[in-house]
N, C-alpha and C positions, 0 to 999 in steps of 0.2 A: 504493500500500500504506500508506504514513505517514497519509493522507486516513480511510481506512478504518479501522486501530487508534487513530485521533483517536476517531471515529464510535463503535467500540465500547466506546471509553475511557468517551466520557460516557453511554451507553447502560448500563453497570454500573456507575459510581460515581455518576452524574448523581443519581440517587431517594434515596440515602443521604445525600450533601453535601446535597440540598435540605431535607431530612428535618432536618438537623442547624444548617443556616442557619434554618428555621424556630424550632427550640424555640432557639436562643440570641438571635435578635434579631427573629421576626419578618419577615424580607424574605429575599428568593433573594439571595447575593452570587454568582454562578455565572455569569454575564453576561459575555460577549466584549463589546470595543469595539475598534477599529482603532485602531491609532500614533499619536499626534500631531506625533511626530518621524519625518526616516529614520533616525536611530538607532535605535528602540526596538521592539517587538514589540507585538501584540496582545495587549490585559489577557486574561487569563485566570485564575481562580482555582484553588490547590490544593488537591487534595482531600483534605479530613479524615483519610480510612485514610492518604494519604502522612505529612500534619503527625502523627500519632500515631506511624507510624513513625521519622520522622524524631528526633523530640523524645526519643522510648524513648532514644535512642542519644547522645543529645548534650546533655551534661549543661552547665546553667546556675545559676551562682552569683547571690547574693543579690545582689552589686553590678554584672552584668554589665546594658550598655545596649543592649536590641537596636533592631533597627532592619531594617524590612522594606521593602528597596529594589524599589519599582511594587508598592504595595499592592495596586492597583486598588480594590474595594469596602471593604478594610480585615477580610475574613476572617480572617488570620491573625494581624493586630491582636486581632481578638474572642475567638481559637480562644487566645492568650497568654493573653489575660484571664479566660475561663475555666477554665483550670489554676488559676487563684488567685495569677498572678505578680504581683507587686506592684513588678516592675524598672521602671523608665524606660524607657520606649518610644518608637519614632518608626514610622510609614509615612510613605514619601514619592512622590506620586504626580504623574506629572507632567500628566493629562488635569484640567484645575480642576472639572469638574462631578463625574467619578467622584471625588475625594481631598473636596471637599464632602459625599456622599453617605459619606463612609468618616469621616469624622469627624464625623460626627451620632453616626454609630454607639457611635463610642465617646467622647462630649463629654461622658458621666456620671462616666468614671473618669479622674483628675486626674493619673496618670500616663500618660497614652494621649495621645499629638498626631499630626496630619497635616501636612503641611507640602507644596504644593504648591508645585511646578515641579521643574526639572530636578536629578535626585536629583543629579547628582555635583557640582552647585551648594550643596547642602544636605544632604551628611551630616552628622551629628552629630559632634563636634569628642571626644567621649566615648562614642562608639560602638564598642560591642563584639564583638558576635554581628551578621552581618550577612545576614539571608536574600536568596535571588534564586531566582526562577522565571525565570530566560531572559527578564530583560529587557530587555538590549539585543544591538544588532548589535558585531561583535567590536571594533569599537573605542570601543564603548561599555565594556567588558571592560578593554582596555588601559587606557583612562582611572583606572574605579575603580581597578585594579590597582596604578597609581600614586600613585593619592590616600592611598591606604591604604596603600603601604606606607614612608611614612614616618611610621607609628604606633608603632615599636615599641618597646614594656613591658612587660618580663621579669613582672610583674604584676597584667596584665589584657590577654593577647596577644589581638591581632583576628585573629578566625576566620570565617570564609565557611562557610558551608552553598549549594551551587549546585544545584540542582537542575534536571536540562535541561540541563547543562551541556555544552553545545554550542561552547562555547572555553574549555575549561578547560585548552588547553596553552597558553594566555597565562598563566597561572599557574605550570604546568609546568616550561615553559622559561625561567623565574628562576628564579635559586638563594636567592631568598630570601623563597621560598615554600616549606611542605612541602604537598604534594598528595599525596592517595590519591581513589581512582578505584573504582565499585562500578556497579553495575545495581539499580535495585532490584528486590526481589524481591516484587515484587506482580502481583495476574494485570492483563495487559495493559499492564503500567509496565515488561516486561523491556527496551526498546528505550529507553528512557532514561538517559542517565548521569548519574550523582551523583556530584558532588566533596564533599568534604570536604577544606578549606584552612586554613592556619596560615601566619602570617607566623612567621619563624626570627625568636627576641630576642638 
């Protein structure tokens, strides 16, 4: 059944995200690639109607540093950039030819960098909004979860957006996370869970 709602997933969103990767750069970023790690998951890109929904909801400040841990082709790198955000950005991707390919994409705008290899080698030391599509295995999860949370400032608190979120009770079950927990409500995304995370200042 999961195999099949995959199938229909990209069979209705698939012609719109292409449709949309087209007019902003030009190329499909829509492309599977296999793991490089066992830690890690298959790249896959999120699609546009989710980053539209998600973004409506989750408000970002002028000085907030995001950072989109397993870019893959650097989509939601792009999809930031045309909002017109002007924050400091990072994707970090650990496949070296796909984080290549994702930062051509964005090598025109001097706020936008890729930084290849293993993201939790390489977060951003001033990272603040931090995305994930499910990309790692759970103890890729426990890891970030640690790295992060000795960030905390009552002034620029680091928040998770998890989307997929497929071990978000590593987050849960510390108390020094707040988690909230949703489906989204899009046709064919109801069997997804979305976190939404705050580390407590």
């Amino acid at each position: 059944m999961g195999n099949l709602r995959w199938i229909l997933r990209q069979a209705f969103y698939g012609p719109w995200d292409a449709l949309h990767d087209w007019r902003l750069t030009g190329t499909w970023l829509g492309s599977t690639a296999a793991p490089v790690t066992t830690g890690s998951f298959y790249t896959e890109s999120t699609s546009y109607i989710v980053l539209s929904y998600l973004f409506r909801r989750f408000p970002i400040a002028a000085d907030d540093v995001l950072v989109d841990v397993g870019c893959g082709r650097g989509r939601v790198l792009r999809w930031w950039l045309s909002r017109g955000l002007r924050n400091r950005m990072f994707g970090l991707e650990i496949n070296s030819s796909i984080a290549a390919e994702a930062q051509q994409l964005v090598s025109s705008f001097p706020n936008a960098k890729v930084i290849t290899g293993d993201a939790l080698e390489h977060l951003p030391e001033d990272g603040t909004i931090f995305y994930l599509f499910n990309p790692f295995h759970e103890q890729g999860v426990v890891a970030l979860k640690e790295k992060l949370a000795h960030r905390a400032n009552p002034h620029r608190p680091v928040r998770i957006i998890y989307h997929t979120a497929c071990f978000a009770h590593v987050f849960q079950n510390d108390p020094r996370w707040d988690v909230r927990i949703e489906r989204l409500p899009l046709p064919l995304m109801g069997d997804l869970p979305l976190a939404w995370i705050q580390l407590r200042t």
